[in-house]
N, C-alpha and C positions, 0 to 999 in steps of 0.2 A: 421585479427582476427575478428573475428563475436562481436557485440555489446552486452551487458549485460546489463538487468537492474536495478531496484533501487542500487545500488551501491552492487551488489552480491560480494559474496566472491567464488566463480567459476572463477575456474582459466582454463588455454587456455588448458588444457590435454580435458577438455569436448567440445570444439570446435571440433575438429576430433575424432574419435574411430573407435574402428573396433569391430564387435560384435567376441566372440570367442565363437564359437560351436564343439570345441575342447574335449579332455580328457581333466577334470574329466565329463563335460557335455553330457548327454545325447543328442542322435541324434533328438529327437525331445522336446528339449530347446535349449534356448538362453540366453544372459548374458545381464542383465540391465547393460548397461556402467557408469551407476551415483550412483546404488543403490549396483550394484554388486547381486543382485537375480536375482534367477535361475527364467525362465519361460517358462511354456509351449508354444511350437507349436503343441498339435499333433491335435488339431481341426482344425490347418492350410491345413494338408497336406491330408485334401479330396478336396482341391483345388490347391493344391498347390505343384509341387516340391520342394523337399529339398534345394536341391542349388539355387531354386531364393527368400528361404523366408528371410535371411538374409541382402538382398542388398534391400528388398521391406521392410522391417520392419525401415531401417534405421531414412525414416520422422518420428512414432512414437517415437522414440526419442529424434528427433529433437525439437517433440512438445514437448516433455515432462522437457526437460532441460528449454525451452523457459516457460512452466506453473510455473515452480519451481520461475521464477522470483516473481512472484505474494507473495511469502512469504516477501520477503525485501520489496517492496510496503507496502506492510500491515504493518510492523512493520515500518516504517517510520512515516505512520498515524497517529499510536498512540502513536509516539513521536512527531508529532506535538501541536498533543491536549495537550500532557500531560504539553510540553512547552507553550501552549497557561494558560492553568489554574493556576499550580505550577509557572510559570514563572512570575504573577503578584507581587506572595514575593519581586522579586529579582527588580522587576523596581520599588517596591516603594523606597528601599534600594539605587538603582540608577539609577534617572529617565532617563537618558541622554544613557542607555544599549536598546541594542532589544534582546530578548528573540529570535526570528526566528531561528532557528534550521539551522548550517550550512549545504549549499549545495540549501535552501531554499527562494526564492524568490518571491518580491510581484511586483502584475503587478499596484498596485496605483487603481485599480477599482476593488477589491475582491475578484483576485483569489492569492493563492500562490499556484507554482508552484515547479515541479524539473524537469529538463533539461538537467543533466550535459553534458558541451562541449566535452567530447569524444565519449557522446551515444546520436549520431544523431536522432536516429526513438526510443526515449523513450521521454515521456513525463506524467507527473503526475499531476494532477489539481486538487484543495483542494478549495473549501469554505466553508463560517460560516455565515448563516441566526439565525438571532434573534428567541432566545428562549421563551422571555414574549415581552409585549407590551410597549414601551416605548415611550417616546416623539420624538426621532430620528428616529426610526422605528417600524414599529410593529412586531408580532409577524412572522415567516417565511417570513422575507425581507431580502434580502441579505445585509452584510455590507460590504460595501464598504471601509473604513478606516481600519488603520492598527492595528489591534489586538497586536502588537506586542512592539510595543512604549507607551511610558507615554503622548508624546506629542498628542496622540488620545484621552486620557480621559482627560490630562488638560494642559493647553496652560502655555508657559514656566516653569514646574515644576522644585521645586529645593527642595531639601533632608538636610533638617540636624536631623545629630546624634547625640542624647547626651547623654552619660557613665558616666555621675557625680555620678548619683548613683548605678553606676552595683554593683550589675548583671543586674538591674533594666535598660535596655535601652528604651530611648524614642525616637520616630523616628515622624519627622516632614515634611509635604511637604506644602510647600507656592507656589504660583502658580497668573498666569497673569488672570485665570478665565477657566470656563468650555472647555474641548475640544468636540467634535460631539460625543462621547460615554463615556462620566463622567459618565451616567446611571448607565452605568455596574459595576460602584465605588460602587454601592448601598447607596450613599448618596444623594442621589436625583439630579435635573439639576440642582441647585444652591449649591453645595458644599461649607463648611466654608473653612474661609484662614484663618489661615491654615491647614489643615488638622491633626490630630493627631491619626498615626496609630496601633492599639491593635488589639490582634486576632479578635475582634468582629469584627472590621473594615475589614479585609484581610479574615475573612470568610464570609462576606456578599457580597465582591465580588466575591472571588469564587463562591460561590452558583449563582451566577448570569451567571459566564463563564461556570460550570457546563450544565447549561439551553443551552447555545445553541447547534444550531444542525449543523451538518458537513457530508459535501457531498465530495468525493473523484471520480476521472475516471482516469483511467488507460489508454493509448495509448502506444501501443508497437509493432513495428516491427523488428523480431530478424531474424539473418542469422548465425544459431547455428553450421550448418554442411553441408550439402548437400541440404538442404532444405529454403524456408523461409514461415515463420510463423509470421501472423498479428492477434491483436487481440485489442479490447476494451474493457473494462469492466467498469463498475459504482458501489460504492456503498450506493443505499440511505441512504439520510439522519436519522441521528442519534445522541442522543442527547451525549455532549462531555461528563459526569457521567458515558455513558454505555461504552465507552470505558475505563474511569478510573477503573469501574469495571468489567472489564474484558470480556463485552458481546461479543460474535463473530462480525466479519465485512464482511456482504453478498459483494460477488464478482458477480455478476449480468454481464452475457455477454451482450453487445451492440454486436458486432459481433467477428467473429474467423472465418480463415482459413488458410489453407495450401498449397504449393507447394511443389513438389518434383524433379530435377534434381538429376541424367541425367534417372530417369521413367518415365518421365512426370506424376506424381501422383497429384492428386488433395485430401487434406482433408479436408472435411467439420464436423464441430460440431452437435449431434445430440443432446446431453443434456449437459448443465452446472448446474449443481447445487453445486455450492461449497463457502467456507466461510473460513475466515482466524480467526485463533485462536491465539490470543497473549499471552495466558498462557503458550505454549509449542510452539509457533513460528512455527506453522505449518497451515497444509490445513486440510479440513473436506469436506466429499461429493466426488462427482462424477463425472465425463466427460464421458462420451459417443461419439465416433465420427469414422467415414467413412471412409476411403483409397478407392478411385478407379483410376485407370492406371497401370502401367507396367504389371509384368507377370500374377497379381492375383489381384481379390478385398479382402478387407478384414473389419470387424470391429474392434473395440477395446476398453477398459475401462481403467481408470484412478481410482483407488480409493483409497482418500485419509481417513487415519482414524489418525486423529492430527500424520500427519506425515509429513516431507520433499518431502519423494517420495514414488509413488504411487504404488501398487499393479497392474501389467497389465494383463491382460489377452485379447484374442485372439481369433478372429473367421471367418469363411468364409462369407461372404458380399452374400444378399441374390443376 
């Protein structure tokens, strides 16, 4: 079975298809095998015979199942931030927890990654450079330490609770002394011991995790059907607020291409422009990109409008 990424929920009926140009279809369409719409060929067929444009259209869907990954990527992102920011409640409650999102792993120098062991040729790389200027780092420096533990902002923390007068609860951290990103506590680098924590406190830190900025890249090599499709993508940095509220997340190609078996096709990208939308867990913008070998050239368009899957359309390759 061909590899999937960010943990899709595409199951193996999209690994193989056969496109069906059957009744009720018209002789010049074809069947999205993911989307189920209808699409023209008939701009195909002043290049093109009928009976080879079905076995050449095949990599265009190959890519197309393989671009759809990019939506699970994306929404992964913004549930890391969202656990990087929200997540601060819950370690001062229990410092001795990590917030890190299962599936999520830290390499100890900055980056967190996801890797899972059954999907070989995926990989996803996530850092967080500093938002203001602090004593540990300045402003756009990478950090290095773990966003994700208590024992990064302070050296042995420990929690207690007390309900004596609930509703009223008081929450207390006592602690060994500063850890390398206390800053981000918004109590400055000498924090009192022991700390005693009230919304003011839990939203001065937020506003701090807020501020920083978060870089993501995408590494993906998929072998969806007949085809195999590699690609890169990056999205700059961006401050972790704009994902809270809800600003799109540019998907910026580093590169893309295609193979085709048994055409020998080659596809190459001619435009990316597209961007993930976590309001409606979908894509926005455009792909543009090139088919040339077996029977025919061709081009073709991806366009997504905050959707799953894209609008294709169809053309003879000049």
């Amino acid at each position: 079975m061909a590899a999937s990424g960010c943990w899709s929920s595409s199951n193996a009926d999209d690994d193989d298809f056969e496109l069906d140009d059957g009744d009720p279809i018209d002789n010049d369409e074809v069947v999205d095998p993911h989307s189920s719409d209808s699409i023209s060929t008939e701009d195909l067929l002043q290049c093109a015979d009928r009976e080879d444009i079905d076995q050449s259209l095949a990599i265009t869907f190959d890519f197309e199942i393989s671009a759809h990954e990019m939506i699970a990527c994306g929404g992964l992102v913004f549930g890391i931030v969202g656990a990087l920011v929200e997540g601060i409640i819950e370690l001062a409650e229990n410092p001795n927890a990590s917030t890190l999102p299962d599936g999520v792993e830290f390499d100890g120098e900055g980056t967190y990654f996801v890797q899972p062991a059954t999907f070989d040729d995926l990989r996803m790389e996530n850092r967080f450079y500093f938002g203001r200027d602090y004593e540990v780092g300045a402003r756009g420096e990478l950090i290095t330490d773990n966003l994700f533990v208590m024992s990064s902002y302070l050296r042995s923390p420990q929690t207690t609770v007390d309900v004596s007068n609930f509703p009223e609860v008081r929450i207390e951290i006592s602690h060994d002394g500063p850890g390398p990103l206390v800053e981000l506590l918004g109590l400055g680098a000498e924090p009192p011991n022991p700390i005693v924590v009230g919304n003011s406190t839990l939203n001065e830190a937020q506003a701090n995790l807020r501020d920083i900025e978060v870089e993501s890249i995408i590494f993906f090599t998929d072998r969806p059907g007949s085809s195999t499709i590699e690609y890169s993508v990056d999205s700059p940095r961006m401050l972790a607020q704009s994902f809270l509220t809800g600003s799109p997340m540019a998907l910026n190609m580093v590169n893309a291409s295609g193979t085709g078996i048994p055409l020998d096709q080659e596809l190459t990208v001619d435009v990316w422009g597209i961007e993930y939308d976590d309001g409606v867990g979908a894509l926005n913008g455009n792909i543009d990109f090139t088919v040339r070998g077996g029977p025919f050239d061709y081009v073709s368009r991806f366009f997504y409008d905050g959707s799953g899957w894209p609008e294709i359309s169809f053309a003879c390759a000049e």
